[in-house]
N, C-alpha and C positions, 0 to 999 in steps of 0.2 A: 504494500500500500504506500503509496507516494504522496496521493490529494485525498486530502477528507475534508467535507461538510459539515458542521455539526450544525442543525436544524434547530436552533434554541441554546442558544451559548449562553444562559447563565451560569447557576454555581457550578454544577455536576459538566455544562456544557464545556465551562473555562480550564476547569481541572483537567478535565480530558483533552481539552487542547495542548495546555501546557506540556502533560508528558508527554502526548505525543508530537509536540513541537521539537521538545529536546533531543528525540529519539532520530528526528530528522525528516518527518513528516513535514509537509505543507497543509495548514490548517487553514480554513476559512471558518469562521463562528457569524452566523445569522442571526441579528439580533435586530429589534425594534429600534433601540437604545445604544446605535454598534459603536456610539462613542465610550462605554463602557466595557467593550471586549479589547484584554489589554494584551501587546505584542510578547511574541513574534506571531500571534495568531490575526489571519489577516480579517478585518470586519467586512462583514457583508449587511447593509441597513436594507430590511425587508422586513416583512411582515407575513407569515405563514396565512392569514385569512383572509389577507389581500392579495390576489393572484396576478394582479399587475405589479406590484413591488419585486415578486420574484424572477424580473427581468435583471436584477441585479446581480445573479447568480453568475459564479466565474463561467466566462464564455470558455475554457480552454474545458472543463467538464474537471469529475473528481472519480478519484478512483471506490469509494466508500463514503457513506452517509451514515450521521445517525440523527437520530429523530429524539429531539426533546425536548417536547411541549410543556408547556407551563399555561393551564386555564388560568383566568383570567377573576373568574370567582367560582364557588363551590356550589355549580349549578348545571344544571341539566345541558344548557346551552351553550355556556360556554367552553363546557368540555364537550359538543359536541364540535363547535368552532375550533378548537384547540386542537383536538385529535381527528375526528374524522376529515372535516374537511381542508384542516392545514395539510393533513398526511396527502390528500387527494387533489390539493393544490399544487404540493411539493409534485407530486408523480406529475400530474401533469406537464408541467416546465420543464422537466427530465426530459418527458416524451418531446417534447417542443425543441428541444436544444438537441436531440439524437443522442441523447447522456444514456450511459447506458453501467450504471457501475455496479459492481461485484458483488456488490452485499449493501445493505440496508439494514441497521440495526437500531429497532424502535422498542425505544422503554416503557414498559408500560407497569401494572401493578397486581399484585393480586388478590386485590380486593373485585377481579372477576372470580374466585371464588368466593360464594354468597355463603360458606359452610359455616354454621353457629353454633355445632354441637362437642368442637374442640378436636374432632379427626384431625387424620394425618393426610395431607395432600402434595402431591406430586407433577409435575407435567403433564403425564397421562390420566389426572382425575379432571371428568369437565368439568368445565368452565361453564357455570350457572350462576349470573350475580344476582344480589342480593338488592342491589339499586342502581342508581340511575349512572353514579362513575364508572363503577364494574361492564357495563354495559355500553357506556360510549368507548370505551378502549375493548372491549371486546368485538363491538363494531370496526373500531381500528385496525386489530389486528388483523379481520377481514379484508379487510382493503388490500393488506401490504401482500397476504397469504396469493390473492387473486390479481397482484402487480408482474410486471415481467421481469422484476429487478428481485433476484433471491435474498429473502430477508431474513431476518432474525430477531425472535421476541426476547427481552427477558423483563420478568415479571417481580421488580422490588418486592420486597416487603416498606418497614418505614424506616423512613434515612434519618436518621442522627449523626451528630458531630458539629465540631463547632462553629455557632450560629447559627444553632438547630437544639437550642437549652427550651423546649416550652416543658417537657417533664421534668427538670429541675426547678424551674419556674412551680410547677405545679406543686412539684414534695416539699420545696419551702413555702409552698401558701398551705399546707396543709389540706391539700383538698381531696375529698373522699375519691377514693377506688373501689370499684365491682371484685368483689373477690369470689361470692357467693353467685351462683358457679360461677370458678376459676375462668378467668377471661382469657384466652393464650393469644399471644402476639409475638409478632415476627419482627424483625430489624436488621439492618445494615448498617453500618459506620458509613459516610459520607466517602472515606478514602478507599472503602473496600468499595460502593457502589462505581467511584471512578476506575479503580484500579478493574473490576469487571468489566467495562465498556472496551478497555484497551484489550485487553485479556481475547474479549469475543470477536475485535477488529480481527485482530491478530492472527485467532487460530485457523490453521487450514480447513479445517471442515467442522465447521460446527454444525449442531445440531440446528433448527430451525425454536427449539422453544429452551428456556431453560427459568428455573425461580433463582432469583438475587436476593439471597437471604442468606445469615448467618448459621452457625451450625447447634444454636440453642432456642428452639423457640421456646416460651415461657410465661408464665402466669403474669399477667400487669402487676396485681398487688405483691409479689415476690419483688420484682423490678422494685418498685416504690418503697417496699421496704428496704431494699437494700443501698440505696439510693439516700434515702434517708438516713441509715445508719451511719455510712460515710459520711454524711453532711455534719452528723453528730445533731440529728434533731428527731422527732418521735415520727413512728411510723404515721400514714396517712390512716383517716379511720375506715375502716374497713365497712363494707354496704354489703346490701344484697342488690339484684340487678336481674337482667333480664338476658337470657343465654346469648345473644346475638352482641350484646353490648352497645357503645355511641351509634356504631356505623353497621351494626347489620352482619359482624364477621366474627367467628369465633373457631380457629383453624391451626394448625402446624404444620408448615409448611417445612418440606424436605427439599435440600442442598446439595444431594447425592449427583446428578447431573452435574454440576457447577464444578465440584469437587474432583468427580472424575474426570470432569474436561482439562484438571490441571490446575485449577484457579487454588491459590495457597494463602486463604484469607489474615489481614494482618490483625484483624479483631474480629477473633471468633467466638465469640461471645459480649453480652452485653457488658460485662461484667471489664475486659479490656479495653472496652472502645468508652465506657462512661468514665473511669480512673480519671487518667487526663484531663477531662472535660470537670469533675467534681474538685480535681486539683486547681487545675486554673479559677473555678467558680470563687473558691476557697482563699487562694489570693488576692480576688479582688475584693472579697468581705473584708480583710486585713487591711487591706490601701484601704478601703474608706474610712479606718479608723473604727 
């Protein structure tokens, strides 16, 4: 791979540019805002749900894309704007320009699994969501599946790391957690989600699906208590709730894919990737006296 697109160059977008600028890639980052994508990644100012902006796109073509949208609010619409029809704008200007690149790798999540009963899920369990996000990126994924450009899903779990503190935020407000039944949730470190995107650029045959997720999924209220203890403050109080939890998901998601593709996660566990994060928290309690 020589030229990559990255189709949404914010955080996760920037990061991935970076290494693979230093690696010796040619990057373009498409951004709204492309006064905020910083060098040697080159800015592209466009807009995903404006299909005229994407005239902007490098004439000379790229050898690899990834796709990473960012809606706009936490609404039916906008992640329909964001994902379906950015993705189906992108393809189209590809076709427009005779761009014909190797691979396509679009992020998406897996909260198209709609499962609330705490099972274990994999690649091969469908994909049945639970609401309306689940289902716009599962529409997504349709699109790229039935594109002429071979693509590649992988399906986060939730990205933490820093500048991504709202569950520290939350254990120092003290604010109640569903424990009753056990709420299981999934995560990624911020650096292992980037370090994945490079990883799946990379490998020669990847699979077409894989989940981005760590190698511990885990009860919320465990998280929070632990979280807390390190912070040195009392646990969050603990609730009853309702099987599905906030958003309708209640699942453990398996890594085995990921893992056996080679990917050698640098926090694999919540437990590595929050450390850090409750360290630095911890010093700036101190700086303010």
């Amino acid at each position: 791979m020589q030229r990559l697109l990255i189709a949404g160059c914010g955080d996760l977008g920037t990061g991935l540019g970076l290494q693979l600028a230093r690696s010796g890639v040619t990057v373009y980052g498409l951004r709204r805002a492309a006064e905020r994508v910083p060098e040697p990644i080159i800015p592209v100012r466009a807009d995903l749900t404006e299909p005229e902006s994407l005239a902007a796109l490098p004439a000379e073509g790229v050898d690899a894309v990834c796709y990473i949208a960012t809606p706009g609010a936490y609404e039916d619409a906008a992640y329909r704007r964001a994902y379906v029809d950015g993705l189906r704008n992108l393809l189209d200007r590809l076709q427009q320009q005779r761009a014909r690149p190797k691979r396509l790798l679009f992020v998406s999540s897996s909260s198209v699994y709609g499962i609330t009963d705490g099972s274990w899920v994999d690649e091969d369990t469908p994909a049945v969501p639970g609401g309306f996000s689940g289902t716009r990126l599962l529409e997504a994924e349709t699109v790229l599946r039935q594109a002429p450009i071979p693509g590649v899903v992988v399906r986060f779990g939730g990205i933490y790391g820093p500048g991504r503190e709202r569950l520290l935020r939350k254990v120092a407000g003290g604010d109640p957690v569903i424990a009753d039944p056990p709420q299981w949730t999934n995560r990624i470190h911020r650096d292992d989600a980037v370090g994945v995107l490079a990883h799946l650029l990379q490998l020669p045959e990847p699979a077409p699906l894989y989940l981005g997720v760590d190698s511990e999924p885990v009860p919320m209220h465990a998280v929070t208590d632990w979280i807390a203890d390190r912070l040195g403050l009392p646990p969050c109080p603990h609730i009853r709730g309702e099987a599905g939890g906030l958003r309708g998901s209640n699942k453990r998601c398996s890594n085995r894919r990921l893992l056996a593709s080679g990917y050698r996660f640098l926090y694999p566990d919540f437990r590595s990737g929050y450390q850090p994060m409750i360290d630095a928290w911890k010093q700036r309690q101190r700086d303010k006296g």
